[in-house]
PyMOL Python script that loads the backbone (N, CA, C, O; Angstrom):
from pymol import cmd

cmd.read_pdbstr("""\
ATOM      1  N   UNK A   1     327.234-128.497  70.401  1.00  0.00           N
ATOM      2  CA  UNK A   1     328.155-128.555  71.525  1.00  0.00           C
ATOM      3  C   UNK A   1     327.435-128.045  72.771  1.00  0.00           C
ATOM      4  O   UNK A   1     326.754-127.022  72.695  1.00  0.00           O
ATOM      5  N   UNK A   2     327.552-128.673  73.835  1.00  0.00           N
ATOM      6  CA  UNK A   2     326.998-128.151  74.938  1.00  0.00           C
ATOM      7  C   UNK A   2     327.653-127.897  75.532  1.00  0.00           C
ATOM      8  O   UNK A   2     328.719-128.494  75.682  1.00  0.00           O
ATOM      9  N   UNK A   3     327.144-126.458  76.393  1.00  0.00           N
ATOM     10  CA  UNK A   3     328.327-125.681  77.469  1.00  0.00           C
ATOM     11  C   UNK A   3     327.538-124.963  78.572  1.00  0.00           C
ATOM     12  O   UNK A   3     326.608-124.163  78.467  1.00  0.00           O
ATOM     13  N   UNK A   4     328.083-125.402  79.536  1.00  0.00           N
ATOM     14  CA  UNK A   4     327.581-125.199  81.460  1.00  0.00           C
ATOM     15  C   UNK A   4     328.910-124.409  81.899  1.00  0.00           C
ATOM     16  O   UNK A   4     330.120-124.597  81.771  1.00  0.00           O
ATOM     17  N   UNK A   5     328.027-123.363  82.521  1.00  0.00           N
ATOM     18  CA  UNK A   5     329.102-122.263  83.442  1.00  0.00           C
ATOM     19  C   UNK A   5     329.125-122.753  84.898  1.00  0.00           C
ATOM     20  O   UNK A   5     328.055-123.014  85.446  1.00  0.00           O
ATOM     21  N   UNK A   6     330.224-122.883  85.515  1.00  0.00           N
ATOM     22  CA  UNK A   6     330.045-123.117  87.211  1.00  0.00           C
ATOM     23  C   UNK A   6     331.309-122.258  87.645  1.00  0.00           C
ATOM     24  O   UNK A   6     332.445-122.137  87.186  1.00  0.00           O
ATOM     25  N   UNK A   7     330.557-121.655  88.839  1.00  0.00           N
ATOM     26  CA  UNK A   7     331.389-121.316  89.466  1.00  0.00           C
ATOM     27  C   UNK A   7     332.153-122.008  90.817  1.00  0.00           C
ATOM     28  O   UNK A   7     331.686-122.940  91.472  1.00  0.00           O
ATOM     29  N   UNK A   8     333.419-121.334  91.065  1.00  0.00           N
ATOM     30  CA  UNK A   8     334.336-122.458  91.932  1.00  0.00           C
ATOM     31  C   UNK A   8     334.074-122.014  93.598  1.00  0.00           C
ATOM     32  O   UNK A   8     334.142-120.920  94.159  1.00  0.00           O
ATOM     33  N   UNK A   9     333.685-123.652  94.193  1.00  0.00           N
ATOM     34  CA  UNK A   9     332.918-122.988  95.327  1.00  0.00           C
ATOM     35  C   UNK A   9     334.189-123.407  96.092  1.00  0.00           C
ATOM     36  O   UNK A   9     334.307-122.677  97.077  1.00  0.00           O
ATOM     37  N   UNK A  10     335.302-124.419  95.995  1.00  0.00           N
ATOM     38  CA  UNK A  10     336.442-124.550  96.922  1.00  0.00           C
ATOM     39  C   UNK A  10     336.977-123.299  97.284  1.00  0.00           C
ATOM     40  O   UNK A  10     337.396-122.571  96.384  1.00  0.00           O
ATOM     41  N   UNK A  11     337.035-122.887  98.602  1.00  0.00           N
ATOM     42  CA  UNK A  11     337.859-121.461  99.371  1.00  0.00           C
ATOM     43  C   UNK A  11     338.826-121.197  98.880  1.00  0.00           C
ATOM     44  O   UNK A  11     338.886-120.028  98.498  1.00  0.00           O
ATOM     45  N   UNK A  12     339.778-121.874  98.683  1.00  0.00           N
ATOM     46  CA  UNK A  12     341.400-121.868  97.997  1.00  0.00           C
ATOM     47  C   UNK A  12     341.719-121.698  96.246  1.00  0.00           C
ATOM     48  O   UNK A  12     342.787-121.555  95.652  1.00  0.00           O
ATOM     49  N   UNK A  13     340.711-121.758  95.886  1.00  0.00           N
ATOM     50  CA  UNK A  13     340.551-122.272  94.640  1.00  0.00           C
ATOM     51  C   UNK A  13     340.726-123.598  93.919  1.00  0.00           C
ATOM     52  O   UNK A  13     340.400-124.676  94.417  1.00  0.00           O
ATOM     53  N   UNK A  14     341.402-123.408  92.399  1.00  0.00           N
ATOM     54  CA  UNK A  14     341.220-125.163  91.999  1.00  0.00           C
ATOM     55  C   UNK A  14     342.623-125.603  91.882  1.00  0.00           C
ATOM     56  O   UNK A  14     343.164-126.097  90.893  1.00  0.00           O
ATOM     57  N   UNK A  15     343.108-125.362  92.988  1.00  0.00           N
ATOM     58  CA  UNK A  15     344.276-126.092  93.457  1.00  0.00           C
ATOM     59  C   UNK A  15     344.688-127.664  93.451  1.00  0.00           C
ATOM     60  O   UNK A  15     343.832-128.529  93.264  1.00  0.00           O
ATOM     61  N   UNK A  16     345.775-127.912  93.624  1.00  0.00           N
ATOM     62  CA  UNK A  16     346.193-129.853  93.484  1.00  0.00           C
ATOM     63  C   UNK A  16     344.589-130.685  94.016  1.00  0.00           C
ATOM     64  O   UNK A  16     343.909-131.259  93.165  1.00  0.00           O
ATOM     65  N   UNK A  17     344.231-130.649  95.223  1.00  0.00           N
ATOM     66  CA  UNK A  17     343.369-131.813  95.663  1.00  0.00           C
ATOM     67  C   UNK A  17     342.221-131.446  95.077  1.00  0.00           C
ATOM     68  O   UNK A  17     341.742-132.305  94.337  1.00  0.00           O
ATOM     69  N   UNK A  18     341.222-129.746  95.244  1.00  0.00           N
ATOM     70  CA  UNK A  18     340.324-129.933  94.250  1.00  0.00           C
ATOM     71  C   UNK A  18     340.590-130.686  92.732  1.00  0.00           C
ATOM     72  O   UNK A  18     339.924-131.593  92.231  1.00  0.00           O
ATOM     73  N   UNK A  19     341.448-130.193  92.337  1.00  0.00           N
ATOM     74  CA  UNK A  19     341.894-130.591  90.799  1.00  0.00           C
ATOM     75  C   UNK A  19     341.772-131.762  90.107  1.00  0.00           C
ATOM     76  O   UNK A  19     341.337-132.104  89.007  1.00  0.00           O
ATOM     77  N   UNK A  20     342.554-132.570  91.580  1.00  0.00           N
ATOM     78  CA  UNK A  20     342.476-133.821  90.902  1.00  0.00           C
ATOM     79  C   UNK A  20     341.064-134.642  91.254  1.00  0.00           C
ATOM     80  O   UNK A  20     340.715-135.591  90.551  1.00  0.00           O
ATOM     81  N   UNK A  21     340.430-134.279  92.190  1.00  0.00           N
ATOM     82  CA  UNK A  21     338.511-134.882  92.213  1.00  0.00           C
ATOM     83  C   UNK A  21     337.981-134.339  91.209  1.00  0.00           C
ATOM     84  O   UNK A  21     337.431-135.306  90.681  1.00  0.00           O
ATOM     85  N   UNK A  22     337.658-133.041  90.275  1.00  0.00           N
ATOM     86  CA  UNK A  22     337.957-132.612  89.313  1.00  0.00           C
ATOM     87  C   UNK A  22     337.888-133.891  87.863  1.00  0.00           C
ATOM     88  O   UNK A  22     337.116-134.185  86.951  1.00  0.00           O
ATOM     89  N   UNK A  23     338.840-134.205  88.247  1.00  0.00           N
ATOM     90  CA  UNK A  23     339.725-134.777  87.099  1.00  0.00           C
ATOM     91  C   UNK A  23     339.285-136.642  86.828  1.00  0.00           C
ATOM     92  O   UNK A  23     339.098-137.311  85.811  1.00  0.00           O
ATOM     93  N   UNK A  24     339.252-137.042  88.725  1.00  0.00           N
ATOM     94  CA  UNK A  24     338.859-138.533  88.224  1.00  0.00           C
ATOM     95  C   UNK A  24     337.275-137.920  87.787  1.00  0.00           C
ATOM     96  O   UNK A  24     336.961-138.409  86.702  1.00  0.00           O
ATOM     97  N   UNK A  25     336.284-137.067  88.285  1.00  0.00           N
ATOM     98  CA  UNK A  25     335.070-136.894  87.791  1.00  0.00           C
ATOM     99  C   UNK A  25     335.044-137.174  86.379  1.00  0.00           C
ATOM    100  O   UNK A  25     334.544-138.129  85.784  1.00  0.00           O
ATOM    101  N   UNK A  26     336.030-135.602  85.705  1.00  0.00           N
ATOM    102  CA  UNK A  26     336.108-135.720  84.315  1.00  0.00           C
ATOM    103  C   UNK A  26     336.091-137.226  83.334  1.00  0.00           C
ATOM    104  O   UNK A  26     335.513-137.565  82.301  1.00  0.00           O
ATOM    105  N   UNK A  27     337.073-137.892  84.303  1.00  0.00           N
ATOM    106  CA  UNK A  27     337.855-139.348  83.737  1.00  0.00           C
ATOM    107  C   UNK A  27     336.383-140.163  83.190  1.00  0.00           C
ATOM    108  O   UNK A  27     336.303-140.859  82.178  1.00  0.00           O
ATOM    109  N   UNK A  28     335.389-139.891  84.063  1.00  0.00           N
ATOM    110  CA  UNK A  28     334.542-140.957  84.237  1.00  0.00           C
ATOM    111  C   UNK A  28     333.317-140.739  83.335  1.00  0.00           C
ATOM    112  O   UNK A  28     332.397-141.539  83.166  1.00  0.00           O
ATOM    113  N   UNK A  29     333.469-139.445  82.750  1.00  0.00           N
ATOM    114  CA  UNK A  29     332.323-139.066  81.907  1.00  0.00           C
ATOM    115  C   UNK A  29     332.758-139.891  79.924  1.00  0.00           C
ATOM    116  O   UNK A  29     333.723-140.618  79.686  1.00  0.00           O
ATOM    117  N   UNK A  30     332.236-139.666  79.416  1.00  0.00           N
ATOM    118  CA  UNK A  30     332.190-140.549  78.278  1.00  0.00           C
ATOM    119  C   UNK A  30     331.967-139.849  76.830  1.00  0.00           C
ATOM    120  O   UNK A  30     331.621-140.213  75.706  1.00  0.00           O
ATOM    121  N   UNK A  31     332.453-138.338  77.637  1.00  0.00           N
ATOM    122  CA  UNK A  31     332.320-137.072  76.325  1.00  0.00           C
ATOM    123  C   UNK A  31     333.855-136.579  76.604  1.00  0.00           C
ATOM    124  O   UNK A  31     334.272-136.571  77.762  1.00  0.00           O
ATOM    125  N   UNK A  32     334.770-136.127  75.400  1.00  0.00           N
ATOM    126  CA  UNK A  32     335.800-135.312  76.305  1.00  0.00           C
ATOM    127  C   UNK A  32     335.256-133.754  76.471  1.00  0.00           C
ATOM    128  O   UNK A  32     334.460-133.127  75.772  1.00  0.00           O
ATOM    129  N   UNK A  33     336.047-133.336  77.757  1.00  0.00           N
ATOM    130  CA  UNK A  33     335.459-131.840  78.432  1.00  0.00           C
ATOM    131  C   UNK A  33     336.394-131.190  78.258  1.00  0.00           C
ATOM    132  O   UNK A  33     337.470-131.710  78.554  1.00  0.00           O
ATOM    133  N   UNK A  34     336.397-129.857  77.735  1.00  0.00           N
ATOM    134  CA  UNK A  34     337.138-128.326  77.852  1.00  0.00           C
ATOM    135  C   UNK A  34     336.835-127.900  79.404  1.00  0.00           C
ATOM    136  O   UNK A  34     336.198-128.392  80.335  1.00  0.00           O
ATOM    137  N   UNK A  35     337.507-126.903  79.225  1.00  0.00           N
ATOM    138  CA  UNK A  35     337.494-125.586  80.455  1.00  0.00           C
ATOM    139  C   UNK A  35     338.172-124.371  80.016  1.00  0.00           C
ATOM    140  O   UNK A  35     339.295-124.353  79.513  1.00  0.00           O
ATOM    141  N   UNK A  36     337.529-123.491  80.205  1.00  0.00           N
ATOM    142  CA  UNK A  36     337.981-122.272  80.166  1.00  0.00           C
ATOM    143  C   UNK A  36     337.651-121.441  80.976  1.00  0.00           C
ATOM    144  O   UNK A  36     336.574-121.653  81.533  1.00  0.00           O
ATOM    145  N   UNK A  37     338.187-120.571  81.245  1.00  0.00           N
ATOM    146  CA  UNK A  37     338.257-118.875  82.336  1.00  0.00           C
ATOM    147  C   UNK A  37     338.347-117.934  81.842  1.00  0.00           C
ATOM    148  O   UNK A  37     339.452-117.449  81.597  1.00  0.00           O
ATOM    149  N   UNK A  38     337.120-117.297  81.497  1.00  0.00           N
ATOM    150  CA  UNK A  38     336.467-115.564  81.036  1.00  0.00           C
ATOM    151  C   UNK A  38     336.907-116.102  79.199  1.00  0.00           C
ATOM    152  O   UNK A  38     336.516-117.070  78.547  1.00  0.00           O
ATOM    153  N   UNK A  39     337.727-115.127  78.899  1.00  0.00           N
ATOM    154  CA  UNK A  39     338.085-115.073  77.913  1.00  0.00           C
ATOM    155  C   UNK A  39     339.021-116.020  77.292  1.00  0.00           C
ATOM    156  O   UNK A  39     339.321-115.769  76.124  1.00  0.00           O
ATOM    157  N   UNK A  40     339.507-116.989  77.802  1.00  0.00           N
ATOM    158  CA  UNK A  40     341.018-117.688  77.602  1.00  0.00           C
ATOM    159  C   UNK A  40     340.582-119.005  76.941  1.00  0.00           C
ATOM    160  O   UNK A  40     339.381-119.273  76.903  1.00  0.00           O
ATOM    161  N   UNK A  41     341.345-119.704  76.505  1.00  0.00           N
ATOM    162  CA  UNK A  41     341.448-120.736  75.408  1.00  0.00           C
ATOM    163  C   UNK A  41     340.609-121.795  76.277  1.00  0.00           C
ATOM    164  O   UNK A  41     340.681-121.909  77.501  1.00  0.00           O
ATOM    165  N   UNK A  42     339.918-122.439  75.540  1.00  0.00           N
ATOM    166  CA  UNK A  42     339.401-123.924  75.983  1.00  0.00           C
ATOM    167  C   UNK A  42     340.731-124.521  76.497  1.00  0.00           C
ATOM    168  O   UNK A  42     341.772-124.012  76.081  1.00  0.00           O
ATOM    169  N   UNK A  43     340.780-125.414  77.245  1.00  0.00           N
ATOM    170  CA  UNK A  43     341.923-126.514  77.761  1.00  0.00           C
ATOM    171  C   UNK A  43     341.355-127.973  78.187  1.00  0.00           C
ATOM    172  O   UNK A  43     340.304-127.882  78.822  1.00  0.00           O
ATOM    173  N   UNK A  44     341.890-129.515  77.946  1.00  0.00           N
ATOM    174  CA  UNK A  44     341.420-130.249  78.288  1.00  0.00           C
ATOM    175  C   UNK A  44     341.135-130.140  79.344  1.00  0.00           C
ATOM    176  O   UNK A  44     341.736-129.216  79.893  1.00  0.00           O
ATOM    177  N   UNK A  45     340.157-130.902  80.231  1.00  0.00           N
ATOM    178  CA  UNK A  45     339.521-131.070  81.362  1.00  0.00           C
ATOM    179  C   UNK A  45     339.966-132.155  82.461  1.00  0.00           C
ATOM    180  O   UNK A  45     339.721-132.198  83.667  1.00  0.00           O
ATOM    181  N   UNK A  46     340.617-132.916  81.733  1.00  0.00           N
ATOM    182  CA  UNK A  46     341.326-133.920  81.897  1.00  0.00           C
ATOM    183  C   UNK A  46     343.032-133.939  82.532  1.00  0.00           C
ATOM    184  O   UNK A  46     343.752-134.756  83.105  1.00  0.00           O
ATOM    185  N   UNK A  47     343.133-132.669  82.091  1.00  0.00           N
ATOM    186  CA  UNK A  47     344.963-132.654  82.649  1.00  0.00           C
ATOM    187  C   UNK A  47     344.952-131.575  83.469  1.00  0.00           C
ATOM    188  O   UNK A  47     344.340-130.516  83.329  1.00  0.00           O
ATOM    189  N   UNK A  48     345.876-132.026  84.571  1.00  0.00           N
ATOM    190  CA  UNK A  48     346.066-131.071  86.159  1.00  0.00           C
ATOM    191  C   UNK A  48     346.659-130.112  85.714  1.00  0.00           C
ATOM    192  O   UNK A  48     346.264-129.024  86.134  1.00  0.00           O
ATOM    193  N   UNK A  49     347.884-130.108  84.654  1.00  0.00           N
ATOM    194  CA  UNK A  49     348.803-128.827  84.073  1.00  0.00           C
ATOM    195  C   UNK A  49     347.355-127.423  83.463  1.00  0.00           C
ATOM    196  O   UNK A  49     347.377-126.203  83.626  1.00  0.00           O
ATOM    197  N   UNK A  50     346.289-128.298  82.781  1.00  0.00           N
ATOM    198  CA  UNK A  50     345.774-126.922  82.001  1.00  0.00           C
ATOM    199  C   UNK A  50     344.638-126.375  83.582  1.00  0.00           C
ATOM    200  O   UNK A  50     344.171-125.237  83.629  1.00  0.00           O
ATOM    201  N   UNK A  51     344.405-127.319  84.602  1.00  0.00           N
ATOM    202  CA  UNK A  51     343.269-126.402  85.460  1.00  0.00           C
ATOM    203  C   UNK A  51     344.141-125.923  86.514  1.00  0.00           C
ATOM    204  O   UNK A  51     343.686-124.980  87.161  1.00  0.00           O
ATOM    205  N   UNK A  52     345.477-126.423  86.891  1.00  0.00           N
ATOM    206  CA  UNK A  52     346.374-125.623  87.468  1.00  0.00           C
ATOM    207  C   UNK A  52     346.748-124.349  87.267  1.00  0.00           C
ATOM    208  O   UNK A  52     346.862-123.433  88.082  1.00  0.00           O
ATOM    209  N   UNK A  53     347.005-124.387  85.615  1.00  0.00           N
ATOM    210  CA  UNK A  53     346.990-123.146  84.771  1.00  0.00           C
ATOM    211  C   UNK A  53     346.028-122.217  84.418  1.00  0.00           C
ATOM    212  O   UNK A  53     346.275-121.231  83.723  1.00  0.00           O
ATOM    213  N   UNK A  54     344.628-122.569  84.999  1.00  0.00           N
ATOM    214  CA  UNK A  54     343.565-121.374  84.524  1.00  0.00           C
ATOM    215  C   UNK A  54     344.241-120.897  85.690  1.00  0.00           C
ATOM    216  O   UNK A  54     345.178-120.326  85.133  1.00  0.00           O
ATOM    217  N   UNK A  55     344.469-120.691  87.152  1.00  0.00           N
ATOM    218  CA  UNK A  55     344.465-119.847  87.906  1.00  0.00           C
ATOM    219  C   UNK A  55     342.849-119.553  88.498  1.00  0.00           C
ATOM    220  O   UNK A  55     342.526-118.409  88.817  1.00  0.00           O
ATOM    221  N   UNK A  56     342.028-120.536  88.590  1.00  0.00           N
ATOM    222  CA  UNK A  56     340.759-120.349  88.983  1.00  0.00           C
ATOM    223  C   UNK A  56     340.800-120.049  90.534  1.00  0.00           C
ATOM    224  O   UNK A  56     341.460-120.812  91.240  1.00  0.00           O
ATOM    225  N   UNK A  57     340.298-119.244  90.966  1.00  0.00           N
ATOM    226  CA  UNK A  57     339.939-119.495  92.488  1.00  0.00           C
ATOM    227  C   UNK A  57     338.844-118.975  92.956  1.00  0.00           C
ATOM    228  O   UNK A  57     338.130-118.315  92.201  1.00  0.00           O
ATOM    229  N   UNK A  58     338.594-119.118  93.929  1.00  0.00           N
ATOM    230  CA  UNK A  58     337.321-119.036  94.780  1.00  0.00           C
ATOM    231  C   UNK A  58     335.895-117.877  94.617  1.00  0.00           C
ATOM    232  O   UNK A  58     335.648-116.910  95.338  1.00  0.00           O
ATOM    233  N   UNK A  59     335.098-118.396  93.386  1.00  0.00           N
ATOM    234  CA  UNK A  59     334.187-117.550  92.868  1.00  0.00           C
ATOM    235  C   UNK A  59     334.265-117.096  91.485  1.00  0.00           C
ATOM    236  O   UNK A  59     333.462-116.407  90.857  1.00  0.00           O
ATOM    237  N   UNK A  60     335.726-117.767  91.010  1.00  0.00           N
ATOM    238  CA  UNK A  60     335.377-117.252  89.735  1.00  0.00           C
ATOM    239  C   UNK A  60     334.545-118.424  88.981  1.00  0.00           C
ATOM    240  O   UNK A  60     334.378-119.593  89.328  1.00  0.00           O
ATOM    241  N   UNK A  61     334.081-117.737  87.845  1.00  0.00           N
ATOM    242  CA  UNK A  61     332.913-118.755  86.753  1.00  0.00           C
ATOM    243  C   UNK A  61     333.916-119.522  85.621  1.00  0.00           C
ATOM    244  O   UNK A  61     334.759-118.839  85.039  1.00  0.00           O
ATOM    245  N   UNK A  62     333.841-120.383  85.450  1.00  0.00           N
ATOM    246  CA  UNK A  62     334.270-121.247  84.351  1.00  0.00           C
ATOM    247  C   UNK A  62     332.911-121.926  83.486  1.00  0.00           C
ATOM    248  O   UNK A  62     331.746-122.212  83.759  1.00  0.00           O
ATOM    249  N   UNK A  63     333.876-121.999  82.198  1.00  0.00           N
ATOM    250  CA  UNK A  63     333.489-122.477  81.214  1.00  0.00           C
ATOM    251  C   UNK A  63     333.277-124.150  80.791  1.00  0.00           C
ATOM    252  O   UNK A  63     334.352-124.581  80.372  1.00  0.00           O
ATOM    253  N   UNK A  64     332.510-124.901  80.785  1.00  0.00           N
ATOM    254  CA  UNK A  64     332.703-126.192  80.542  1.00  0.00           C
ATOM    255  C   UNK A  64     332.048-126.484  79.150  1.00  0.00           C
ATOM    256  O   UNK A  64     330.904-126.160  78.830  1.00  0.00           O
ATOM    257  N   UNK A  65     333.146-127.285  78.214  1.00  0.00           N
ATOM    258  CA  UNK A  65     332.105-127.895  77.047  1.00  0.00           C
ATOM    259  C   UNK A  65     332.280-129.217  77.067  1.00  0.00           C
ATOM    260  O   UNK A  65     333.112-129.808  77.756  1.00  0.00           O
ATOM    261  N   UNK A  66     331.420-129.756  76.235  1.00  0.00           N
ATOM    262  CA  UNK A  66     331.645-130.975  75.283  1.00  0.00           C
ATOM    263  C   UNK A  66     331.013-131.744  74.272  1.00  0.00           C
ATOM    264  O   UNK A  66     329.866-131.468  74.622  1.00  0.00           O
ATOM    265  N   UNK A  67     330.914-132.210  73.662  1.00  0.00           N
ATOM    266  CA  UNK A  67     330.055-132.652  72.479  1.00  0.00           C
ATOM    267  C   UNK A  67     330.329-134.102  72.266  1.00  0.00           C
ATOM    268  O   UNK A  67     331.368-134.754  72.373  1.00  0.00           O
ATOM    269  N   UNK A  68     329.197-134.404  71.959  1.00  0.00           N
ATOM    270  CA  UNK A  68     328.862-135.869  71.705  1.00  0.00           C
ATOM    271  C   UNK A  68     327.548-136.492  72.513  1.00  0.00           C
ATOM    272  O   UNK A  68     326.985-135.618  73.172  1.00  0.00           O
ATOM    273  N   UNK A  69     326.993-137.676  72.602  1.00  0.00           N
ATOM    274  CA  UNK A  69     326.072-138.130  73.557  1.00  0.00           C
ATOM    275  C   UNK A  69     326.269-138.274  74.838  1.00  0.00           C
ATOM    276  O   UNK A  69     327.074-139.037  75.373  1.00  0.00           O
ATOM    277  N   UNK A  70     325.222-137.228  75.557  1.00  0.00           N
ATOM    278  CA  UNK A  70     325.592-137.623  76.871  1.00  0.00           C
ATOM    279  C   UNK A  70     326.374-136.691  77.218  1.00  0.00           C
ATOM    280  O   UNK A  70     326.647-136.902  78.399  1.00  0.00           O
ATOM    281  N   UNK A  71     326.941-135.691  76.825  1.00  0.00           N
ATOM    282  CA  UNK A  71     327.076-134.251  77.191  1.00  0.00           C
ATOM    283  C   UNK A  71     326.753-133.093  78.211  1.00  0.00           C
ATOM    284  O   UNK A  71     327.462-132.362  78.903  1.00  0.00           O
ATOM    285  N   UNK A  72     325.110-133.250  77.984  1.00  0.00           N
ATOM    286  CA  UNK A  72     324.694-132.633  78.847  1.00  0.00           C
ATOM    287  C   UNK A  72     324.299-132.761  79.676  1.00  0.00           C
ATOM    288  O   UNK A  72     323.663-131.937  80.333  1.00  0.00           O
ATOM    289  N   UNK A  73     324.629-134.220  80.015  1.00  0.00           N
ATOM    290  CA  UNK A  73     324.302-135.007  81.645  1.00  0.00           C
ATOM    291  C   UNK A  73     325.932-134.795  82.622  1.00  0.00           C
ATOM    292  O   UNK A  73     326.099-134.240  83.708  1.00  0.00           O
ATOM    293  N   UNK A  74     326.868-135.432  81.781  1.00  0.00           N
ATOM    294  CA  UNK A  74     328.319-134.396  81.655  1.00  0.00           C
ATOM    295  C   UNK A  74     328.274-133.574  82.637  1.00  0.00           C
ATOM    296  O   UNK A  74     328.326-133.562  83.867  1.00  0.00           O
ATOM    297  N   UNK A  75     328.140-132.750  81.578  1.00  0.00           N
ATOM    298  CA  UNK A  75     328.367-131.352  81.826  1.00  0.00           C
ATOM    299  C   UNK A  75     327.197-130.784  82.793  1.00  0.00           C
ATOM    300  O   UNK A  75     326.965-129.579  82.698  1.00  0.00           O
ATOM    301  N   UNK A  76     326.754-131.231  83.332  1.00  0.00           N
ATOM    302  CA  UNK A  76     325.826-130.907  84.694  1.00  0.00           C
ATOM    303  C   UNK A  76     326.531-131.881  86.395  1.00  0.00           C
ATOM    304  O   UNK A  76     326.589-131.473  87.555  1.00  0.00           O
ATOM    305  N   UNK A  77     326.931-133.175  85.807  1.00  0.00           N
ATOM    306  CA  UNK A  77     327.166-133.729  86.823  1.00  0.00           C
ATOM    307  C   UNK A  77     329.313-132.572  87.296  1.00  0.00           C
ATOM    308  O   UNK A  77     329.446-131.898  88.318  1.00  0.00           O
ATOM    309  N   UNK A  78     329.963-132.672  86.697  1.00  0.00           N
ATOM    310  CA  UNK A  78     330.964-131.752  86.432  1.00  0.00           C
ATOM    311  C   UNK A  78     331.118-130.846  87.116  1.00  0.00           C
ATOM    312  O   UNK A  78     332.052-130.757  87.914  1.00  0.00           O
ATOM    313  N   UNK A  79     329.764-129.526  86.856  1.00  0.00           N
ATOM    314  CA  UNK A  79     329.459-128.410  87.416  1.00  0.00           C
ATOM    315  C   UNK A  79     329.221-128.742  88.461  1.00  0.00           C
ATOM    316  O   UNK A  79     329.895-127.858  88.990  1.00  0.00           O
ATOM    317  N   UNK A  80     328.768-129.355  89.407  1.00  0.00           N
ATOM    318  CA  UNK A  80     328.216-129.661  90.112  1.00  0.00           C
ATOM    319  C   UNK A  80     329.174-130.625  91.259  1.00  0.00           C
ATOM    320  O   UNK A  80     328.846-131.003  92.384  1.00  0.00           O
ATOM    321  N   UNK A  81     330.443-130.846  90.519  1.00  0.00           N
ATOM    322  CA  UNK A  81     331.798-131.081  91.115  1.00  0.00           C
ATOM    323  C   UNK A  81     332.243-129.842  91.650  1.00  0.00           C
ATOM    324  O   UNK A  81     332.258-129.672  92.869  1.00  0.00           O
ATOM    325  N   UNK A  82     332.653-128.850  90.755  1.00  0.00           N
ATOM    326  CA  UNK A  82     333.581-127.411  90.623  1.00  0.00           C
ATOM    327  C   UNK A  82     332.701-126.440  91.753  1.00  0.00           C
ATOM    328  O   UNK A  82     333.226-125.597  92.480  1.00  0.00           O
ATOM    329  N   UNK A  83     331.258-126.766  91.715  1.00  0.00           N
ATOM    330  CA  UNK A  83     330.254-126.246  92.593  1.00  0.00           C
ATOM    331  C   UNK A  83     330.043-126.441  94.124  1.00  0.00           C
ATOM    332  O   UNK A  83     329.224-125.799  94.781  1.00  0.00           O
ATOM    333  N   UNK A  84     330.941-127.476  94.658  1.00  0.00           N
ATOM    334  CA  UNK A  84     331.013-128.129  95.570  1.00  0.00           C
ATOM    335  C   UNK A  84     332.603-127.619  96.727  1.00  0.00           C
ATOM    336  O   UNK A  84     333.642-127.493  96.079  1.00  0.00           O
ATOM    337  N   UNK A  85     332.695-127.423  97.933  1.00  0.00           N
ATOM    338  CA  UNK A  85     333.436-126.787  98.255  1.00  0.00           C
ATOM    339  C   UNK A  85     334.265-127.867  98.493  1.00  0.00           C
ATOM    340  O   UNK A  85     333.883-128.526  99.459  1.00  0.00           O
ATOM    341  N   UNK A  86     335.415-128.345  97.876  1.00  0.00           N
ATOM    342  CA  UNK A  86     336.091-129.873  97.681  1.00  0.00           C
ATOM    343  C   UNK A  86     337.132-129.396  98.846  1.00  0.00           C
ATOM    344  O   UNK A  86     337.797-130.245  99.440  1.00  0.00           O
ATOM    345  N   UNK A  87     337.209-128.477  99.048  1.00  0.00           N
ATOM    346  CA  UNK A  87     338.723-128.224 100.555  1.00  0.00           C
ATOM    347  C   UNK A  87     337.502-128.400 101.915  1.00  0.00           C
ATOM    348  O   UNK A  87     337.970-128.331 103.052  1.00  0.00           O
ATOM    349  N   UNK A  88     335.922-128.630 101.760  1.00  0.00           N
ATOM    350  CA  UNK A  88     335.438-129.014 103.272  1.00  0.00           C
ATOM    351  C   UNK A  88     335.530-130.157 103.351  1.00  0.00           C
ATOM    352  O   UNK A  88     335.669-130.552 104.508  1.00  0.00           O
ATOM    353  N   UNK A  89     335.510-131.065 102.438  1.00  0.00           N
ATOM    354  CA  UNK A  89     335.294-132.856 102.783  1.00  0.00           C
ATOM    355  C   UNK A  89     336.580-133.441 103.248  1.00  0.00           C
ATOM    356  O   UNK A  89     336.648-134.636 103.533  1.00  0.00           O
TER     357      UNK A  89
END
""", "prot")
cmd.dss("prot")
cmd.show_as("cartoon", "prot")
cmd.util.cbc("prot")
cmd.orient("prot")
């Protein structure tokens, strides 16, 4: 299983509009993706209810997995979403 930490560079945190760029990203990858925050349960990557529900905001580190081929291209392009300050564009 492969797993990439990113932290959340949007000011506001991972609120509705980050969330859902987020989410078509996720859509488009070809592994399914977790998320998690510090200690707390994996959650699909895929639904606005579970990244609404980490309560992520601005600087904290998350958890990303996924397994299968093509994972760890994934899970770099992803990070690299969450890494991105999505409330400047």
């Amino acid at each position: 299983m492969a797993e990439r930490n990113a932290v959340i560079a949007s000011r506001v945190g991972l609120h509705a509009r980050p969330a859902s760029i987020f989410i078509a990203a996720v859509k488009e990858q070809s592994v399914p993706v977790t998320i998690a925050k510090g200690d707390g349960q994996p959650m699909p990557a895929s639904s606005i209810l579970s990244l609404l529900g980490l309560g992520a905001s601005h600087g904290d580190t998350v958890t990303l997995r996924a397994e299968g081929e093509g994972a760890e291209e994934a899970l770099e392009k992803l990070a690299a979403v969450l890494e991105t300050d999505l409330d400047a564009e």
